[in-house]
Every structure is written in structure tokens, then in C-alpha cells.
Residue frames as qw, qx, qy, qz and C-alpha x, y, z in Angstrom:
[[0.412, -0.724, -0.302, 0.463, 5.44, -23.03, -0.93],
 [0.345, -0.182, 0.204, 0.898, 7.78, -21.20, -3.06],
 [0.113, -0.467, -0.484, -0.731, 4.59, -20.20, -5.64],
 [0.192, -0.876, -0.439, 0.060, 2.40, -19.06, -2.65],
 [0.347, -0.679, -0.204, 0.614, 5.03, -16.53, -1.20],
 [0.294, 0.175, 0.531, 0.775, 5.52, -15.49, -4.68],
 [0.142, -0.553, -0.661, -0.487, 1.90, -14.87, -5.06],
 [0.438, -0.745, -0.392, 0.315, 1.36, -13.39, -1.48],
 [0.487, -0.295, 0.136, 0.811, 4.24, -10.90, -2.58],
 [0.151, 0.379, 0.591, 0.696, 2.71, -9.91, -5.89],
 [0.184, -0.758, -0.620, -0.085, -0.94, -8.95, -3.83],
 [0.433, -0.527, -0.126, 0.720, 1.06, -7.13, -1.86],
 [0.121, -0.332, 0.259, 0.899, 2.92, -4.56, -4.34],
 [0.096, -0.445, -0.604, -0.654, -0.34, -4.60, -6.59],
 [0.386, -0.793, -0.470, 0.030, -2.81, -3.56, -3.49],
 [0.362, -0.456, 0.031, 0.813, 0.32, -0.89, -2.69],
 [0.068, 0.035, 0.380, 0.922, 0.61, 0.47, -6.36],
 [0.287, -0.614, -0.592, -0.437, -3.70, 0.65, -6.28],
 [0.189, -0.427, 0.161, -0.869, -3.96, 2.57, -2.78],
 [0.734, -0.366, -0.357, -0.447, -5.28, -0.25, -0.67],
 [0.612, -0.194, -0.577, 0.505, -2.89, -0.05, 2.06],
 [0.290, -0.937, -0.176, -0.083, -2.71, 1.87, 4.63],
 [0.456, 0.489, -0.362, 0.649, 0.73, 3.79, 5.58],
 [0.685, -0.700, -0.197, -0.055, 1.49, 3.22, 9.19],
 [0.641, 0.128, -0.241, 0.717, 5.26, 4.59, 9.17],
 [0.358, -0.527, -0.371, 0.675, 6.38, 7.36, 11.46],
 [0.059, -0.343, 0.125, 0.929, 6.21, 10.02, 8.67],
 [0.174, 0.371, 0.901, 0.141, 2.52, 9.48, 7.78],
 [0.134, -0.731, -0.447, 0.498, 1.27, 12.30, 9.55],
 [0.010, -0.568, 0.323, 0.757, 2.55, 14.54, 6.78],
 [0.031, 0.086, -0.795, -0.600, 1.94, 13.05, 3.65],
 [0.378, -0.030, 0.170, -0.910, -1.33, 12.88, 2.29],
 [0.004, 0.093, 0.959, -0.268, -4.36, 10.48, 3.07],
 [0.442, -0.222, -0.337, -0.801, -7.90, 10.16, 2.82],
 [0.818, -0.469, 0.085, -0.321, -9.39, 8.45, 6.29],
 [0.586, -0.439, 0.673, 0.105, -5.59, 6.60, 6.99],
 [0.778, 0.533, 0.327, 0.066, -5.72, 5.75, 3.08],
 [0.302, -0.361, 0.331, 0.818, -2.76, 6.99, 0.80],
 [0.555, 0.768, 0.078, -0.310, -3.73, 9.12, -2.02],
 [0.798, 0.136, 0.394, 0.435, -2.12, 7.86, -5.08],
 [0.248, -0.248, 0.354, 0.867, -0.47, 10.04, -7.76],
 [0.032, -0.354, -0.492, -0.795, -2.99, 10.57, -9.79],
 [0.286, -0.702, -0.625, 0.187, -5.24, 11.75, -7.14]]
């Protein structure tokens, strides 16, 4: 159990640091986005 949440954790902050979440906090609305997408830094 302990390796899945590991692994579930990892997918996570790798699918963050790639731009494949979506940002659903209150101070979205400002920051920029491409269809509810974050633009990454090098963008």
C-alpha cells in the first residue's frame, strides 16, 4: 500500500511540473491558462 501511494504521489507532482492539471484555486482567474490549463514557464 505504502508503494502505491508513493507512486500515486509521484504522477501527481510529475503531471503538475508537465502542465496536465488543471488549477481550480480561488486565484486562478488571474494567472495564466490556456482553456482551464496552466501555462508552464517556459510557455
Amino acid at each position: 500500500m505504502a508503494f502505491g501511494l508513493l507512486l500515486f504521489l509521484v504522477l501527481i507532482a510529475l503531471a503538475s511540473r508537465l502542465g496536465y492539471v488543471a488549477d481550480s484555486r480561488d486565484s486562478a482567474d488571474w494567472k495564466p491558462s490556456l482553456d482551464g490549463m496552466r501555462v508552464g514557464r517556459w510557455h
